[in-house]
C-alpha positions in Angstrom: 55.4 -8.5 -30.6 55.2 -5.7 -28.1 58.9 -6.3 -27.1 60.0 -5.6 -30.5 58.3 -2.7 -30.8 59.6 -1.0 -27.3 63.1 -2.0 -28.7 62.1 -1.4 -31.9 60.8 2.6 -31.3 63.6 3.1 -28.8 66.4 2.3 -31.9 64.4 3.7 -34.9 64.3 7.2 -32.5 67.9 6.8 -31.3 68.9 6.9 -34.8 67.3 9.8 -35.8 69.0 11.8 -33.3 65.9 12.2 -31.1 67.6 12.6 -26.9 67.4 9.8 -25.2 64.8 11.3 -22.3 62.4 11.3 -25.1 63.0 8.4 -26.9 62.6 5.9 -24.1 59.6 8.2 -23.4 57.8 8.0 -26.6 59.0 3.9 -26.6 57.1 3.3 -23.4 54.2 5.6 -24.6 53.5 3.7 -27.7 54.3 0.2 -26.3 51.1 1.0 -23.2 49.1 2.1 -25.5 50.0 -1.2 -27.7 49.4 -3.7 -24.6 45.9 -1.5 -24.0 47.3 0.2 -21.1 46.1 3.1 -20.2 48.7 6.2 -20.9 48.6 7.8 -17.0 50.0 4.7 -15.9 53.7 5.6 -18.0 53.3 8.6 -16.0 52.9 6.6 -12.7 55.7 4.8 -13.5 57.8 7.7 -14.5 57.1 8.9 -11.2 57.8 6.1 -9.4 61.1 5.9 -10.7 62.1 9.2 -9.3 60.4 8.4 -5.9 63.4 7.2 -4.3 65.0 8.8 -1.3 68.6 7.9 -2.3 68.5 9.8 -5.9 67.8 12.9 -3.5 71.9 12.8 -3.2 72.1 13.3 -7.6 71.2 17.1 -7.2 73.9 17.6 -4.3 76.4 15.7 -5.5 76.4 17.5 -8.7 76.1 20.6 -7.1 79.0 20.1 -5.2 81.3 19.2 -8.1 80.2 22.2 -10.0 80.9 24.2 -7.0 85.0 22.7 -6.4 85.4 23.1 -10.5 84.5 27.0 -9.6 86.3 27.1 -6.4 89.9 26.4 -7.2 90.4 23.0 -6.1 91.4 21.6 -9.2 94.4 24.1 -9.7 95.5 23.2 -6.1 95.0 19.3 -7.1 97.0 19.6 -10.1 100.0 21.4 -8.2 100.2 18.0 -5.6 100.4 15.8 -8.7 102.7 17.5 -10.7 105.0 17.7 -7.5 104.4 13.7 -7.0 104.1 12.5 -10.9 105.9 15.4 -12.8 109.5 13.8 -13.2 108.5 10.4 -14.8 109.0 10.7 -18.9 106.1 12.4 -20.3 105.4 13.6 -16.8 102.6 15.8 -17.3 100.7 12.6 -18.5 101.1 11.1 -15.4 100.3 14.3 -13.8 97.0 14.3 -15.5 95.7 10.8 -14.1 96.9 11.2 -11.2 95.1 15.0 -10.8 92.3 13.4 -12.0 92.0 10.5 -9.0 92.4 12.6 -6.6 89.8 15.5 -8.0 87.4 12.5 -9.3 87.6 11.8 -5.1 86.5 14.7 -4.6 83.8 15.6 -7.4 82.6 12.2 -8.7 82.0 13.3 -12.0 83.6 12.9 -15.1 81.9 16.0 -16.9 83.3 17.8 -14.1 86.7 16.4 -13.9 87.3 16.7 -18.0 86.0 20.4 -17.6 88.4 21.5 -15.1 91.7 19.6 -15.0 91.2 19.9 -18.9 91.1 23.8 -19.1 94.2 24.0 -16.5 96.4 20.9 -18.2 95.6 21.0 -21.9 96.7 24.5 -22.3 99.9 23.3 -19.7 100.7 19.9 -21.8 100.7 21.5 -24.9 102.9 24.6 -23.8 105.6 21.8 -23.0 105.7 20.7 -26.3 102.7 17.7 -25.9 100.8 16.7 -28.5 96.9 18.2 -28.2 96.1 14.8 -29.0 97.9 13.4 -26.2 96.8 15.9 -23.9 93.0 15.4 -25.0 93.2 11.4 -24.8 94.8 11.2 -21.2 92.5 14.2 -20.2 89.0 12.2 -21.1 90.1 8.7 -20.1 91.3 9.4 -16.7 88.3 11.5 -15.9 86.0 8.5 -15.7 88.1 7.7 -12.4 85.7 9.5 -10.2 82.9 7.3 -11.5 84.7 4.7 -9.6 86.2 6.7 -6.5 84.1 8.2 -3.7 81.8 9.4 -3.7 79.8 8.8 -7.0 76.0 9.5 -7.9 76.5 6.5 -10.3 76.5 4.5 -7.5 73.8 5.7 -6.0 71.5 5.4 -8.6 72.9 1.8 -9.5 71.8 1.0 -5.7 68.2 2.4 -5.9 68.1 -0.1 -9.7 69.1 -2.6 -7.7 66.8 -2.4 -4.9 65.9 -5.6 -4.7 69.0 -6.7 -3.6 69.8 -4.3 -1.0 72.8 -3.3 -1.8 75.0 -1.3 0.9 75.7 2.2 -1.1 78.5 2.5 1.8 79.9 -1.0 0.6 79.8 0.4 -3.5 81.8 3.4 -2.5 84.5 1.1 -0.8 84.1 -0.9 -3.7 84.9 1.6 -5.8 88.6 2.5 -4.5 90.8 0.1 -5.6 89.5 -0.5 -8.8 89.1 3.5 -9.2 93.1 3.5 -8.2 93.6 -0.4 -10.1 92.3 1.6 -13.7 94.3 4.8 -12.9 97.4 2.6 -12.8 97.3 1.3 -15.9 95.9 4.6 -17.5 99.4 6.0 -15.9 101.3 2.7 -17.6 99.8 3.9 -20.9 100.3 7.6 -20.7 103.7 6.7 -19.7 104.5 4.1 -23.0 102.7 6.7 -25.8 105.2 9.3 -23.9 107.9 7.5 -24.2 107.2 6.2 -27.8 107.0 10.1 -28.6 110.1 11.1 -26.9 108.1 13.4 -24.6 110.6 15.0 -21.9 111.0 14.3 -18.4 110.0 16.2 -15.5 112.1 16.7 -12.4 111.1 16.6 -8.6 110.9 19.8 -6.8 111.7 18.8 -3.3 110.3 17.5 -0.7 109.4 21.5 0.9 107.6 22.2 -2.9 105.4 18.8 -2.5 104.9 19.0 1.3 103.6 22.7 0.8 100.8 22.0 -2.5 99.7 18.9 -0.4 98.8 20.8 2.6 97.1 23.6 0.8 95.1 21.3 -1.2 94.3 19.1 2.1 91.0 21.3 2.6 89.6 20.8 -0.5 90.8 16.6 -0.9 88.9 16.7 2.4 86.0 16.1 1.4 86.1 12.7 0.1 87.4 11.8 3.5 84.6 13.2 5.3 82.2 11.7 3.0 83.3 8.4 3.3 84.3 8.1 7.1 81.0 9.9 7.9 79.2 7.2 6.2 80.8 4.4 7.7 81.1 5.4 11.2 76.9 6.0 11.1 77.2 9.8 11.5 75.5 10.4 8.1 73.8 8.3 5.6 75.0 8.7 1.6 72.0 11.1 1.1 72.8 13.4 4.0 76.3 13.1 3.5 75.8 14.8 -0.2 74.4 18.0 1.8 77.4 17.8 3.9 79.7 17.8 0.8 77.8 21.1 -0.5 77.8 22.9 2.4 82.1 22.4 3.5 82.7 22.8 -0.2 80.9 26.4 0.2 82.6 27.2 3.5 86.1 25.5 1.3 85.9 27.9 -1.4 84.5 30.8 -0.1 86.2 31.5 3.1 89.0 28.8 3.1 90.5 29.3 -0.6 88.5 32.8 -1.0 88.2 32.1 -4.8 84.3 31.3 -5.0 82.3 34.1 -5.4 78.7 35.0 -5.7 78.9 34.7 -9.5 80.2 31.5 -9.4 77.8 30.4 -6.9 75.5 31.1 -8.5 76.7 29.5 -12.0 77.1 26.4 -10.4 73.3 26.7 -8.8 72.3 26.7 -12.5 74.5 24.0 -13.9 73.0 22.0 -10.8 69.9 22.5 -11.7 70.2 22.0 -15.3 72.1 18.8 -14.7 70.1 17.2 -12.5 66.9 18.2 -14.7 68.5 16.1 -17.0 69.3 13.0 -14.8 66.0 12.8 -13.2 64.0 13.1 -16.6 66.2 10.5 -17.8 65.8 8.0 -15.0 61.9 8.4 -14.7 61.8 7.5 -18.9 63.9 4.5 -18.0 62.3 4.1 -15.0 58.9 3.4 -17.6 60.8 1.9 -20.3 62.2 -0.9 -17.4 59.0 -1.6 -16.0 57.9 -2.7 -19.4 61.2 -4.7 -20.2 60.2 -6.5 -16.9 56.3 -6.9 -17.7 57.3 -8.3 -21.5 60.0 -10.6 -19.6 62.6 -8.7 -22.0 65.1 -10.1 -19.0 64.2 -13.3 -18.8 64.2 -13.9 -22.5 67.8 -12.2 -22.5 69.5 -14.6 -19.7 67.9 -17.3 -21.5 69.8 -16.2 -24.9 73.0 -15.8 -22.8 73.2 -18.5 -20.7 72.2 -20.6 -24.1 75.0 -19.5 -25.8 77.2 -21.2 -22.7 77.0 -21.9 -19.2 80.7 -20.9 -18.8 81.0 -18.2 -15.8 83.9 -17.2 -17.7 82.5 -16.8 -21.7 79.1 -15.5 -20.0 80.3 -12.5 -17.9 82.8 -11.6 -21.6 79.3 -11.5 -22.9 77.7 -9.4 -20.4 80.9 -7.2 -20.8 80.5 -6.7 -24.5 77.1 -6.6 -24.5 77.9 -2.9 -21.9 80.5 -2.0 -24.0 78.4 -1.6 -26.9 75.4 0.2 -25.4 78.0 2.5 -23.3 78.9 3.6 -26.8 75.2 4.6 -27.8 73.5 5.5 -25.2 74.4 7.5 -21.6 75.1 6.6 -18.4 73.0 7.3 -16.4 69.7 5.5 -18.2 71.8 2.1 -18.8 72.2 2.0 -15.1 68.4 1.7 -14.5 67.9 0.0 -17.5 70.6 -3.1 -17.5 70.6 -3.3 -13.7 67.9 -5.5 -13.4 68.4 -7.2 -16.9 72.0 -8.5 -15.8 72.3 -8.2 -11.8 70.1 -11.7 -11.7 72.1 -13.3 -14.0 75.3 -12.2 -12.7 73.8 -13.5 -9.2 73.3 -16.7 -10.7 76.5 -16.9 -11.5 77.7 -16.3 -7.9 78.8 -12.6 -8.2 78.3 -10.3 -5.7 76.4 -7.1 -6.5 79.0 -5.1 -5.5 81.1 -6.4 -7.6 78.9 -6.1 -10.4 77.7 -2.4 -9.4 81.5 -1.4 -9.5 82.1 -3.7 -13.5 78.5 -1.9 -14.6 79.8 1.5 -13.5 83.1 1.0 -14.9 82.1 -0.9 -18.2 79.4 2.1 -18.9 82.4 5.0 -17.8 84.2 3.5 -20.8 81.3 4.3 -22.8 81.2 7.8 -22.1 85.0 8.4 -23.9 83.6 6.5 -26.6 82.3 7.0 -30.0 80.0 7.9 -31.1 78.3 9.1 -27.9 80.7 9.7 -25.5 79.7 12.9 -23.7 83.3 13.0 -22.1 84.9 13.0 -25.4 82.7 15.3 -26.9 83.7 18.0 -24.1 87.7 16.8 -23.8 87.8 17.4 -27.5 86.2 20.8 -27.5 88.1 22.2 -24.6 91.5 20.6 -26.0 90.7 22.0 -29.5 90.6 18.9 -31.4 87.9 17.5 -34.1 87.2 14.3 -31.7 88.1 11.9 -35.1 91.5 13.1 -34.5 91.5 12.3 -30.7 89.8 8.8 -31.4 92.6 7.8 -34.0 95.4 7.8 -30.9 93.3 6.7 -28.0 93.4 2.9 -28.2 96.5 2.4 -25.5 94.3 4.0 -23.6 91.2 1.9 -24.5 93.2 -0.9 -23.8 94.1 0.7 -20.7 90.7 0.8 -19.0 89.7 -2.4 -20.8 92.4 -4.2 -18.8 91.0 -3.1 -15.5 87.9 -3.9 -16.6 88.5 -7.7 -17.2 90.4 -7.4 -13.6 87.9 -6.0 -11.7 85.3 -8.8 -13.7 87.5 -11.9 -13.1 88.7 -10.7 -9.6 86.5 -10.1 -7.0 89.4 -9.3 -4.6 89.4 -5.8 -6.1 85.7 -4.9 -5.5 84.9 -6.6 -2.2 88.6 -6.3 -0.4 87.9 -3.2 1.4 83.8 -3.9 2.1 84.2 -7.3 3.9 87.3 -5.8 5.8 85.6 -2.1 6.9 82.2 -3.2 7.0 
C-alpha cells in the first residue's frame, strides 16, 4: 500500500508538470508520514544523500565545462575535426561527432557540449547547404558522448549509488572510452548514410600542415582529459581532487594560454556552476529520500522478483532491464535515475554475473539516450532551441540516429569486452 503510493505521488506529480526535485520530494514526504515516520527523518535522509565525498567533484566538474564552453576550446576542437573528418560525404556531419568526442573528453557534459559545438556548427552546417534538421539531430546525439568519455560526473555519482559495491571510479572512466568512441562510430556511420541519402557534398582534406597546425593549438585545451585520467591512475590525485585540478589548468588554459576567457566570462560560468550544481545536489538528496524508501518497502526486491519471473534468461532479462532505462530516460533526468535505479538493478545485474562496471557504463549510456529523447530530453530541448527548430520537427528525422546509439547500447550490454578491456589491462 505505501509503495503504491510513493510511486503513485511521484507519477500523479510528474504529470502535472511539477520538477522532479519536488516531486520525489513531496513523494517521500507523504509516504513517512504514511508509514508514521516522523518528517525530519526525509530530511536526514536528504542529507545523507548529499554527504558523500565523491559528489564534491559535481560542482568542479561542471564548473570546468562551463569555463572551456567560454574559453574557446570548442572553436579550436572543431578546427582538428573538420581537418580530420571534413572530406567524407556530408562531412560536416562527421565533423560534428567527431568535435563532439573529443570536447565531451574534455567537458563531460552533454548540456555543455550541445551548447557550444551547437552555436559554432549549426550556423556552419546550415551555411553549407545542411538541413537545420540534420545539423540539430547530429548536434544532440553526439553530445551524450562525454557522458561516456572521461571524465564524467555521471560516473561519479553512479559510484557513490553504488557504494556498496565499491566500484573503482578510475576503472568507470576507463570504462567509459571505448564504448564513448564504440557509440561515436556508429553515430558517424549514421550521419554519414542520412548524408548520403540527401546528396549532401563532400569535404576535401587540407593537408597535412592545415591538420598538424589546429591539432597542436588545440593540444592545451584536449589536455585536460589527459591529465585527468593519467593523474588518477598513476595515484597522483584521486577523481575528487582531480576535478579541482581540471578547474584550475582550464583557468590558466583560457585565460593566459588561449587569452579568450575574461573576467565576464568567469564569472558567467561561476553562476552557471552554481546554478547547476544547485540543481544536481537538490535532485540527488530527493532521490536520495525517495531511494531509501524504495529500499525500506522492498520496491527492489519485489522488482527482481517480477523480472527474473518473467525469465531467467541472462539474455531476455538484461533487454528488460534495457527497456525498462529507456523508458524512464524518456521521463525523467539523469542524474535522479542514477541514484534511483542503481541499487534497484546493480543486484540483479550482479546476479546475473555482470560486472558493475559494465553496468555503470550501460546505466550511463542507456539514461544519455534519454536525455535526446522525448518528451524530456533536456539535450534536445536546448539542440532544438539553439538550431532553431520546433523539437517535433527534429524528432521526425532522428531515428538513424536512435538506432545509432541503440546499437552501441546492445554492444556494450552483450559485450563486456568493451567496458572492462581497458580496466583489467591498466588497473
Amino acid at each position: 500500500m505505501e509503495l503504491a503510493l510513493l510511486l503513485g505521488v511521484f507519477t500523479l506529480l510528474l504529470i502535472i508538470g511539477t520538477p522532479v526535485a519536488f516531486a520525489l520530494g513531496a513523494a517521500s514526504l507523504v509516504t513517512f508520514i504514511a508509514l508514521d515516520i516522523a518528517p525530519l527523518v526525509a530530511l536526514q535522509r536528504m542529507a545523507a544523500g548529499i554527504n558523500v565525498f565523491a559528489l564534491m567533484a559535481i560542482p568542479f566538474f561542471v564548473f570546468a565545462g562551463d569555463l572551456m564552453h567560454r574559453s574557446g576550446i570548442a572553436e579550436r576542437i572543431v578546427r582538428v575535426a573538420d581537418a580530420a573528418f571534413g572530406r567524407a560525404r556530408g562531412g560536416l556531419g562527421q565533423v560534428d561527432v567527431g568535435a563532439s568526442m573529443m570536447f565531451g573528453a574534455v567537458s563531460g557534459s552533454a548540456v555543455a557540449s550541445v551548447s557550444a559545438l551547437g552555436s559554432t556548427l549549426m550556423p556552419m552546417m546550415q551555411e553549407k547547404g545542411y538541413d537545420r534538421d540534420y545539423a540539430v539531430n547530429v548536434t544532440t546525439t553526439s553530445s551524450i558522448l562525454g557522458l561516456l568519455i572521461p571524465p564524467s560526473h555521471n560516473m561519479i555519482i553512479f559510484a557513490a549509488a553504488a557504494a556498496g559495491a565499491n566500484v573503482s571510479i578510475a576503472a568507470l572512466f576507463l570504462g567509459g572510452i571505448v564504448p564513448g568512441v564504440l557509440a561515436g562510430a556508429t553515430l558517424m556511420l549514421a550521419a554519414w548514410a542520412v548524408a548520403a541519402r540527401r546528396n549532401y557534398p563532400s569535404g576535401s582534406f587540407p593537408g597535412w600542415q592545415v591538420f598538424l597546425t589546429s591539432f597542436a593549438v588545440a593540444i592545451p585545451g584536449l589536455m585536460t582529459a589527459i591529465i585527468i585520467v593519467v593523474g588518477v591512475l598513476a595515484g597522483v590525485f584521486t577523481a575528487t581532487e582531480s576535478s579541482t585540478i581540471a578547474v584550475i589548468y582550464t583557468v590558466i588554459i583560457g585565460a593566459f594560454g588561449y587569452r579568450s576567457l575574461g573576467w565576464s566570462g568567469f564569472v558567467k560560468a561561476v553562476t552557471g556552476a552554481v546554478r547547476t550544481t544547485a540543481m544536481v545536489m537538490l535532485i540527488i538528496s530527493s532521490a536520495a529520500a525517495f531511494g531509501w524508501l524504495l529500499a525500506l518497502l522492498q520496491g527492489p526486491t519485489m522488482l527482481a522478483d517480477a523480472l527474473l519471473a518473467i525469465s531467467d534468461n541472462p539474455i531476455i532479462t538484461l533487454l528488460l532491464i534495457n527497456v525498462i532505462l529507456l523508458a524512464l530516460g524518456a521521463v525523467m533526468d539523469m542524474a535522479p535515475l542514477i541514484v534511483i535505479t542503481t541499487p534497484i538493478f546493480l543486484p540483479i545485474t550482479s546476479q546475473l554475473g555482470i560486472d558493475p562496471v559494465q553496468f555503470g557504463i550501460m546505466l550511463i549510456l542507456n539514461l544519455g539516450i534519454g536525455l535526446v529523447t522525448p518528451p524530456v530530453g533536456s539535450v534536445l530541448f536546448v539542440g532544438s532551441a539553439i538550431g532553431g527548430i520546433r523539437m517535433e520537427e527534429t524528432v521526425k528525422t532522428i531515428w538513424p540516429f536512435y538506432l545509432a546509439l541503440i546499437a552501441a547500447l546492445l554492444l556494450v550490454t552483450f559485450v563486456p569486452a568493451f567496458s572492462l578491456w581497458l580496466p583489467e589491462a591498466l588497473l
